[in-house]
NULUM-422546 format. One record per residue: residue in three letters; z, y, x of N, C-alpha, C in turn. Coordinates in steps of 0.1 Angstrom, whole numbers, plus 5000, padded with zeros to 4 digits. Each point is the difference from the previous one (the first is absolute). Last residue first. Layout:
N
ALA,Z,Y,X,Z,Y,X,Z,Y,X;
...
***
This chain:
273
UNK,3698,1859,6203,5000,5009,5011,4993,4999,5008;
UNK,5013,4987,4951,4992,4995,5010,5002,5012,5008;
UNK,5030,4982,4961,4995,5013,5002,4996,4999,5015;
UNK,5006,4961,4961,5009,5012,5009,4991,5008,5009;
UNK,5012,4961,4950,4990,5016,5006,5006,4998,5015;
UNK,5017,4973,4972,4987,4992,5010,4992,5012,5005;
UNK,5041,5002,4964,5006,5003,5016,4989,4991,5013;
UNK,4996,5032,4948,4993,4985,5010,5004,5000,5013;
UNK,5016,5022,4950,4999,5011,5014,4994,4984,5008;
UNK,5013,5003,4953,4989,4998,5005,4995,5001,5012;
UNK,5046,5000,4976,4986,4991,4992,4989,4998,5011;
UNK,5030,5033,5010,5007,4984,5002,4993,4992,4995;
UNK,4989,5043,4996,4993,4997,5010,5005,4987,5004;
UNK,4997,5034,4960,4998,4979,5000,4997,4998,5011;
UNK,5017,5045,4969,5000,4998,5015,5002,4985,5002;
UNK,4985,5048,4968,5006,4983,4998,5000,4997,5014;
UNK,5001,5045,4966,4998,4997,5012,5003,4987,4998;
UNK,4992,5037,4968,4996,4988,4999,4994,4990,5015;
UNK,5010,5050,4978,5013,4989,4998,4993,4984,4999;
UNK,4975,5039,4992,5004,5000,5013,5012,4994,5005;
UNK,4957,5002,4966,5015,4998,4996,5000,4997,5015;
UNK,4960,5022,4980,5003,4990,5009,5016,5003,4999;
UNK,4952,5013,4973,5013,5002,5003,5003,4990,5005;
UNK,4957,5022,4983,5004,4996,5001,5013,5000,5007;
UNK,4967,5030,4976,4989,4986,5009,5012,4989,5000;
UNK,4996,5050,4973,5011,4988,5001,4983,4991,5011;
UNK,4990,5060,4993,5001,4980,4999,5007,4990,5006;
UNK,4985,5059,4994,5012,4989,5004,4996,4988,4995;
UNK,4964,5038,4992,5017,4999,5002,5001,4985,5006;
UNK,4953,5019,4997,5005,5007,4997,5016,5002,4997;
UNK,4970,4965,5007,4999,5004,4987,5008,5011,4998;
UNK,5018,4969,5037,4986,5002,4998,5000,5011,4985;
UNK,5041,4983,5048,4992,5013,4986,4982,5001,4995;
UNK,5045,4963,5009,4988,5003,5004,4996,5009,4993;
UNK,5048,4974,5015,4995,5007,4986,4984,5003,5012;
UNK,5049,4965,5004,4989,5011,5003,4993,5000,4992;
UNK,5050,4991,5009,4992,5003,4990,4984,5005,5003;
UNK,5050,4971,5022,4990,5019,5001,4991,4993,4988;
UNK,5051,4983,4990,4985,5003,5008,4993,5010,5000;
UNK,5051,4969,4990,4994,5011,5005,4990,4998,5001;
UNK,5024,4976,4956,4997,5001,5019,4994,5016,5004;
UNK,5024,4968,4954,4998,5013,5005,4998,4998,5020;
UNK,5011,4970,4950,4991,4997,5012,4994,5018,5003;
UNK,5029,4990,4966,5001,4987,5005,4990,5001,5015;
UNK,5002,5040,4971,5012,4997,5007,5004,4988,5008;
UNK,4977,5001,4953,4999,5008,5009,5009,5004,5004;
UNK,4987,4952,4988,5003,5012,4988,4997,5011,5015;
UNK,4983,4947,4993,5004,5011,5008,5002,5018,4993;
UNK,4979,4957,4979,5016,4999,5002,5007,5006,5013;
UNK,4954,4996,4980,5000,4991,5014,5017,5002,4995;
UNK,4980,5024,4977,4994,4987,4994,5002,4990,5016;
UNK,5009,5046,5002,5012,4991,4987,4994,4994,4999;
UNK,4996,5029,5042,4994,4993,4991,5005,4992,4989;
UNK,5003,5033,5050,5007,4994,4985,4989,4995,4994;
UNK,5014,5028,5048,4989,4996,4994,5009,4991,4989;
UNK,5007,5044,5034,5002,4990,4991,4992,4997,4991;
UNK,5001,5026,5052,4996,4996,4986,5008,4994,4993;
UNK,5003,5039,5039,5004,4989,4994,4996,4994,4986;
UNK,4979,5028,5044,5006,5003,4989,5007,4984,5000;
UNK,4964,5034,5029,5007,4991,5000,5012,5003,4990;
UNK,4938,5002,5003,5016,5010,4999,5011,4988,4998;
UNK,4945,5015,5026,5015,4993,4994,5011,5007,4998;
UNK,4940,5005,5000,5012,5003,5003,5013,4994,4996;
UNK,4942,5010,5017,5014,4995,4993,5009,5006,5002;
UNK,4956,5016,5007,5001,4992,4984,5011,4989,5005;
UNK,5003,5037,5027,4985,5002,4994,5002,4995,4988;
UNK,5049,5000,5015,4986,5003,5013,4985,5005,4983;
UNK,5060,4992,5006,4992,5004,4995,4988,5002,5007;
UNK,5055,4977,4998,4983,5001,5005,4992,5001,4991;
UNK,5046,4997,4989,5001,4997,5014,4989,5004,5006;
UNK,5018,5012,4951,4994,4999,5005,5001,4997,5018;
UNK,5035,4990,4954,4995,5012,5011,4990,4993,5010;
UNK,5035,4984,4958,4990,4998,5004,4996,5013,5008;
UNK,5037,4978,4971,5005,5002,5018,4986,4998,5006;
UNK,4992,4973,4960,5011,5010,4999,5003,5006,5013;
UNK,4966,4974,4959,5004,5004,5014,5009,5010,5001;
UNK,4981,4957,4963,5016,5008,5003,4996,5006,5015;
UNK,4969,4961,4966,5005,5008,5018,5006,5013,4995;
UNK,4988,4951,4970,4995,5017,5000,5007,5002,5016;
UNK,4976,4959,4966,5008,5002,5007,4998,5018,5000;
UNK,4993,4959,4966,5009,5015,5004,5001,5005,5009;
UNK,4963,4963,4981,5012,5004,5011,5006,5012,4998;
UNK,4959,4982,4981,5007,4988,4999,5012,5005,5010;
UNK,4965,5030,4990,5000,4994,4988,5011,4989,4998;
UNK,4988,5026,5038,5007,5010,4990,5002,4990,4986;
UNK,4982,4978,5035,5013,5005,5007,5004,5005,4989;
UNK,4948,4994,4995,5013,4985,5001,5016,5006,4995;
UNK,4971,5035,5015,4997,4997,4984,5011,4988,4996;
UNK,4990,5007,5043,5010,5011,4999,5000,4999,4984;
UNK,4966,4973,5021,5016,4997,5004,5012,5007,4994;
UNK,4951,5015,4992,5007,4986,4996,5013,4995,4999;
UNK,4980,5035,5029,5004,5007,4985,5004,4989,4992;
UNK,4986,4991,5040,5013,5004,5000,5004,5006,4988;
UNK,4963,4958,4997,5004,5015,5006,5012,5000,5005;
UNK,4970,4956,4995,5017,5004,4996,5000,5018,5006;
UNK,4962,4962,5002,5005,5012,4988,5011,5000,4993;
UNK,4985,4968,5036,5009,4999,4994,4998,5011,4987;
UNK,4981,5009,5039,4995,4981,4998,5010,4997,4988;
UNK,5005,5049,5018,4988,4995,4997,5002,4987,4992;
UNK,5038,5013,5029,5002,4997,4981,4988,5002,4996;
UNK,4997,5020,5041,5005,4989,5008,5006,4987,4985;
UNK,4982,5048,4990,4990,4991,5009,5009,4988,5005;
UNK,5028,5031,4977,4987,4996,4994,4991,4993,5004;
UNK,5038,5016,5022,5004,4986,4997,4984,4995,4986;
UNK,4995,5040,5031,5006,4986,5006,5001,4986,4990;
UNK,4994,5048,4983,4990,4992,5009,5001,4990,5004;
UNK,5037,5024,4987,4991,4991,4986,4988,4995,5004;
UNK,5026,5025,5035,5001,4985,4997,4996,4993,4985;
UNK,4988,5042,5019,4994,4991,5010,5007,4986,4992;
UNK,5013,5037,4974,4986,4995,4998,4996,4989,5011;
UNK,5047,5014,4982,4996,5003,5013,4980,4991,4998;
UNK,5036,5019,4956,4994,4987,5010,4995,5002,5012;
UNK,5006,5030,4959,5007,4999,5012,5004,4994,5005;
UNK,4971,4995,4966,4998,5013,5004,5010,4999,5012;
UNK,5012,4967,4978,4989,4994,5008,4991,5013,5004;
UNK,5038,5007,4966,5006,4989,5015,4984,4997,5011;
UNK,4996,5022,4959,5004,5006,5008,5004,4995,5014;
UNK,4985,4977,4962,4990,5009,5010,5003,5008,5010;
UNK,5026,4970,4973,4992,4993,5012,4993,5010,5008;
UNK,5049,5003,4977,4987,5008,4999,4988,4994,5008;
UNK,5046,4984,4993,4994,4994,5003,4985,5007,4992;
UNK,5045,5014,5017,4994,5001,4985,4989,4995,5001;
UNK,5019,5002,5039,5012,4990,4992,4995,5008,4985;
UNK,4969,5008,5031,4999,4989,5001,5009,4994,4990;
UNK,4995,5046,5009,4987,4999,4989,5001,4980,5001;
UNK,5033,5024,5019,5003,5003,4995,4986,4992,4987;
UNK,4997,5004,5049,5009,4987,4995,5005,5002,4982;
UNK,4967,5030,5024,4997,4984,4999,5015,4992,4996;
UNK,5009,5044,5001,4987,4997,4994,4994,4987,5001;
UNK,5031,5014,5031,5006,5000,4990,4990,4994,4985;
UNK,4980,5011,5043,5004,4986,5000,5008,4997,4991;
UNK,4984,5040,5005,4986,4994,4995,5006,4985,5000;
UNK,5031,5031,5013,4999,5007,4987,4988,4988,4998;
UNK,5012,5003,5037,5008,4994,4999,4997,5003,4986;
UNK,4973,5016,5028,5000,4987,5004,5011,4993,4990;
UNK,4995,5045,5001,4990,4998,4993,4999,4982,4998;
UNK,5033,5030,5026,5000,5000,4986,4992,4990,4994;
UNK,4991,5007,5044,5011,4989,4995,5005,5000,4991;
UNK,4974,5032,5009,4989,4986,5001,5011,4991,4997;
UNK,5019,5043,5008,4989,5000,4982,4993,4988,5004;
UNK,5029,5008,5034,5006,4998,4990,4990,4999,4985;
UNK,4998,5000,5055,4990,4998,4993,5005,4997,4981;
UNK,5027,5014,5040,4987,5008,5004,4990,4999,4991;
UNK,5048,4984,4996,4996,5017,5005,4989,5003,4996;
UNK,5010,4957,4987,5002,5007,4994,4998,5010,4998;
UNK,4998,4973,5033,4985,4997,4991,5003,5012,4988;
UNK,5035,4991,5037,4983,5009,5005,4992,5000,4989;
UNK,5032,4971,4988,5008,5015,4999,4989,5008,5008;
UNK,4997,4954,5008,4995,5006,4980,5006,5014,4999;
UNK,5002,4981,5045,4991,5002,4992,4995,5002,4987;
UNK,5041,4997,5017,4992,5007,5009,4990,5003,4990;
UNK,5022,4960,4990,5007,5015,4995,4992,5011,5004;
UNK,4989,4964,5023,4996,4997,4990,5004,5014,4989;
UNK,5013,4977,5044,4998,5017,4996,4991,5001,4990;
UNK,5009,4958,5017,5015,5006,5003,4999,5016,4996;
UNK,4969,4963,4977,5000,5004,5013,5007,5011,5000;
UNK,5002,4953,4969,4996,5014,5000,5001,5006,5017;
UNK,4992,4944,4993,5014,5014,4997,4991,5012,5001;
UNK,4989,4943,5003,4993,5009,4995,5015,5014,5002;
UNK,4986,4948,5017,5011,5007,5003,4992,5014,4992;
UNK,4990,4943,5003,4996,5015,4999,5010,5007,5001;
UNK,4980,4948,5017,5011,5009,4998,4993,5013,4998;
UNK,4977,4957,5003,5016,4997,5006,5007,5006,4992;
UNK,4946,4991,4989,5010,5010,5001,5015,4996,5001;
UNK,4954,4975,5016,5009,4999,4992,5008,5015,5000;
UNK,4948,4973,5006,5008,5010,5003,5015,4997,4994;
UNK,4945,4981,5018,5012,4995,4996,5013,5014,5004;
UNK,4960,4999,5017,4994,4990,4989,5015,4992,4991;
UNK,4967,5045,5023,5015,4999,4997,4997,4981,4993;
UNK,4971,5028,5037,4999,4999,4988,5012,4986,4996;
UNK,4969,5022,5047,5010,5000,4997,5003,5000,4983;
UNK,4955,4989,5026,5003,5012,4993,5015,4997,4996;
UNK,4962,4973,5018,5000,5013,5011,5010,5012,4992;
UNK,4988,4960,4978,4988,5002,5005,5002,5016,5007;
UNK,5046,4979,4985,4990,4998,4996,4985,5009,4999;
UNK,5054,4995,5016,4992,4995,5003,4982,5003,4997;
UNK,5054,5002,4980,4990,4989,5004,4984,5009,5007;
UNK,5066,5000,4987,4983,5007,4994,4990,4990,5009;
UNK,5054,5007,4978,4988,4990,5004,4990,5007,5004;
UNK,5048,5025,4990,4986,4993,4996,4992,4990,5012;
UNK,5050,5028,4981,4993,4989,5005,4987,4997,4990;
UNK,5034,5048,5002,4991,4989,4990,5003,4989,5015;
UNK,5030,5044,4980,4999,4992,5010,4993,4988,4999;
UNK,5005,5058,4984,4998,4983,4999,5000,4994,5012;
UNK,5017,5055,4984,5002,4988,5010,4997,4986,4992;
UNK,4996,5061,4985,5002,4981,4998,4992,4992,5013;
UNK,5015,5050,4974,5002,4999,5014,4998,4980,4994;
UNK,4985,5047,4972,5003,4989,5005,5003,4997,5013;
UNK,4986,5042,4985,5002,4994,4987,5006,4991,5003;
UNK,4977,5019,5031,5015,5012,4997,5005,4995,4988;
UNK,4979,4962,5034,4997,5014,4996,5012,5006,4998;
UNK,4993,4953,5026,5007,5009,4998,4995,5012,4996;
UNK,4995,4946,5014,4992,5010,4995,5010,5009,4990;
UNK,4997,4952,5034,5010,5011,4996,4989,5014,4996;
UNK,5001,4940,5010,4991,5013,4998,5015,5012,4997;
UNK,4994,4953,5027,5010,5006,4992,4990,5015,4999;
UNK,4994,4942,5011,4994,5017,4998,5010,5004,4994;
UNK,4985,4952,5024,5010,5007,4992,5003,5014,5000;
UNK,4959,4954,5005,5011,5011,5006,5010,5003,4991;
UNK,4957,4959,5018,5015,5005,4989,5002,5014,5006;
UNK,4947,4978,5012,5017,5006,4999,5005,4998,4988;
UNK,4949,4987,5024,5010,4999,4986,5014,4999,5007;
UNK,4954,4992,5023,4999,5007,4989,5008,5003,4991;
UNK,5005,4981,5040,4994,5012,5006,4996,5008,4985;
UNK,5043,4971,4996,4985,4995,5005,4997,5013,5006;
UNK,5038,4999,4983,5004,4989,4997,4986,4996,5013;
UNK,5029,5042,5003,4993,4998,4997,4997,4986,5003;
UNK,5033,5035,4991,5003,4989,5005,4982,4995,4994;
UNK,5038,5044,4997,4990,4994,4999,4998,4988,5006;
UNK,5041,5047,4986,4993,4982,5005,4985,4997,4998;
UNK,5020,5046,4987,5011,4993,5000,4995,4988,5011;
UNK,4967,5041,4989,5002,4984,4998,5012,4996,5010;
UNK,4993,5048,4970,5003,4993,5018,5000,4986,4993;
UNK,4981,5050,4982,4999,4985,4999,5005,4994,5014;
UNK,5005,5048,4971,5000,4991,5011,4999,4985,4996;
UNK,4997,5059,4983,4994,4984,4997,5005,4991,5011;
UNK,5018,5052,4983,4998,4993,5008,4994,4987,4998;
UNK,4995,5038,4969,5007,5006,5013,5001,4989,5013;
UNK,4963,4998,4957,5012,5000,5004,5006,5004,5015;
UNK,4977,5018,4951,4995,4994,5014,5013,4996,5005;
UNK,4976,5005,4949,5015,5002,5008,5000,4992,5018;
UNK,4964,5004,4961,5001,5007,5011,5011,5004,5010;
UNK,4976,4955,4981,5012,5007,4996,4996,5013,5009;
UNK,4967,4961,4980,5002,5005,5008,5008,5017,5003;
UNK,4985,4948,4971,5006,5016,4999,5003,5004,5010;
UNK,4963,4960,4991,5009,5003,5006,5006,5015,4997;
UNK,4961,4977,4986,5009,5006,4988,5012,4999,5007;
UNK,4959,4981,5025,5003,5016,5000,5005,5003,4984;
UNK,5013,4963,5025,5000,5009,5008,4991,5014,4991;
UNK,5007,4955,4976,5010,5006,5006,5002,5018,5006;
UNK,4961,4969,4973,5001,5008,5010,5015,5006,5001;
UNK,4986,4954,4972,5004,5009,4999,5002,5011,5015;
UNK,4990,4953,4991,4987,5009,4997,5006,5016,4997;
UNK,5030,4963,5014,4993,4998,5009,4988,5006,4998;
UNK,5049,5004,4980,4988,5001,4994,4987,4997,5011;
UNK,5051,4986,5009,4996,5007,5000,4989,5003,4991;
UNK,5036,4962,5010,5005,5013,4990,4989,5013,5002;
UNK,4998,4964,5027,4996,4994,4989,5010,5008,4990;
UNK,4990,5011,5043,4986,4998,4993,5005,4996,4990;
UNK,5031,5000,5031,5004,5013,4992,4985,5001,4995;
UNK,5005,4965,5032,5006,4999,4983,4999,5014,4996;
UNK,4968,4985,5038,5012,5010,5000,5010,5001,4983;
UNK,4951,4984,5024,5011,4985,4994,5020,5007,4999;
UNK,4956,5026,5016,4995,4997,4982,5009,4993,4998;
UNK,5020,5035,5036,4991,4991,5004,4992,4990,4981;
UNK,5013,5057,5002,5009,4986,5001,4989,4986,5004;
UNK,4996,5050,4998,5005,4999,5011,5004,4984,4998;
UNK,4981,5023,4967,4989,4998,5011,5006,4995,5011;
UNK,5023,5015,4954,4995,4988,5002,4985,4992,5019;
UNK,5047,5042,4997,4981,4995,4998,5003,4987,5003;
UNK,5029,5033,5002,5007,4988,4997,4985,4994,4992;
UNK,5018,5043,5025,4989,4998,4991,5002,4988,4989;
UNK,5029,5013,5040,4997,5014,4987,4992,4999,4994;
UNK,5009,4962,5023,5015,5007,4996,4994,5013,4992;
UNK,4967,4976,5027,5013,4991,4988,5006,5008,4998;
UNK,4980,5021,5034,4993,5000,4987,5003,4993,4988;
UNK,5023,4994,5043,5006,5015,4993,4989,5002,4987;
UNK,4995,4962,5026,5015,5003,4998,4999,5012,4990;
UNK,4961,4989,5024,5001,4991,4987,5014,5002,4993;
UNK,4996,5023,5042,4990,5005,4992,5001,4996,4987;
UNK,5021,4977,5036,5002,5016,4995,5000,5006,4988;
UNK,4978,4968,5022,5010,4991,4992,5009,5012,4992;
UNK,4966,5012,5033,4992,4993,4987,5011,4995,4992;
UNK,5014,5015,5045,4999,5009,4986,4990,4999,4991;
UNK,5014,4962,5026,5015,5007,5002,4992,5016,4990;
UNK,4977,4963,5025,5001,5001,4982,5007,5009,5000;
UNK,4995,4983,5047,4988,5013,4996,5001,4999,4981;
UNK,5020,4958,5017,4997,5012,5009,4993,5009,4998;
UNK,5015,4960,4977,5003,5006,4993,4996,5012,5011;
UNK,5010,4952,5020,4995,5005,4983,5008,5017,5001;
UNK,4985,4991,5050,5008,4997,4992,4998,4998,4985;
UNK,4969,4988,5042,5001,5011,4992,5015,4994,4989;
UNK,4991,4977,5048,4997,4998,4986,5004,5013,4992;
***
């Protein structure tokens, strides 16, 4: 009798690692909850941002597997994805299924993240400095400028130095609703104080049209009753060069590890041999 699951082993692979760096609505089976937080007319895949920050090491080890049918597994995954920017460790469980010849997610959980700077990190902003000092000028001077044009809640300015791919984004996917980004940002300035404080900022990575810078933020708002100071984290910062400079796209607070494998770790997995 053919074993479950014989000859899957790099279609499963395959589906593994394209979840993770894509996180495509295409990979999920139709009865996959994470449908019901999605836009189901909205093209995901191509307003996908695609980083140039490459990375130094990828790994996917399936931890366990256990396959229920010939069409449908549990596992347990531990991805590790390490650049010059980041070093981060997750640890998911998924379901997957089966379906008309095609491996596809139908059930996911995030366990555990582990995010930290990479051990030469110093290194590297100090090479950026040597070799590429007037770009990293430039990077950090266009990002001052966005935040500056934000806590004066200059709209035009703030959205001149907007990362265009994502006013794209959230414009098309806020269509059905005519809700812009220019809208949103209208909203915000009108009903919120909020502002951002960077400090201990220097460039990590510089390519074509990106680039990160790691720093420390503070974030405030008096109409929420957060003064400044109350809420200070570390993050990279990434920026996109269109229009000729630097562009805010977005920021990731790197203090933000959790660990639910007591919650959720499934002692019905085990690991087939």
């Amino acid at each position: 009798m053919t074993k479950y699951g014989y000859g899957q082993e790099q279609a499963i692979n395959e589906l593994l690692e394209k979840y993770y760096k894509t996180h495509s609505p295409k990979l999920l089976t139709g009865d996959n909850r994470e449908w019901l937080y999605l836009d189901h007319e909205f093209d995901y895949d191509a307003y996908r941002y695609v980083s140039e920050v490459p990375d130094r090491e990828f790994i996917v080890k399936i931890d366990s597997i256990k396959y229920t049918s010939a069409y449908e597994a549990s596992l347990q995954v531990t991805y590790t994805q390490n650049s010059q920017v980041l070093n981060q460790k997750d640890e998911m469980l998924f379901e997957i299924r089966n379906e008309g010849g095609e491996w596809k997610i139908s059930h996911s959980i995030w366990m555990s993240q582990q995010m930290d700077l990479p051990t030469d990190i110093d290194n590297t902003a100090s090479n950026i400095v040597e070799k590429q000092n007037k770009a990293q000028l430039a990077v950090l001077s266009d990002l001052k400028t966005y935040y500056k044009a934000y806590n004066e809640e200059n709209l035009d300015l703030t959205l001149q130095y907007t990362s265009p791919s994502f006013i794209r984004r959230w414009d098309a996917k806020m269509m059905k609703i005519d809700s812009t980004w220019e809208k949103y940002l209208r909203f915000n300035f009108d009903n919120s104080e909020t502002r951002y404080k960077l400090s201990k900022e220097r460039v990590v990575f510089i390519g074509e049209k990106d680039a990160v810078v790691q720093g420390m933020l503070d974030w405030s708002d008096s109409t929420e009753g957060v003064a400044e100071g109350d809420v200070v984290f570390e993050a990279l910062i990434y920026l996109e060069y269109a229009n000729g400079h630097w562009n805010y796209r977005t920021d990731l607070d790197i203090d933000q590890d959790y660990n639910y494998r007591e919650e959720y770790a499934p002692s019905s997995i085990q690991t087939e041999s």
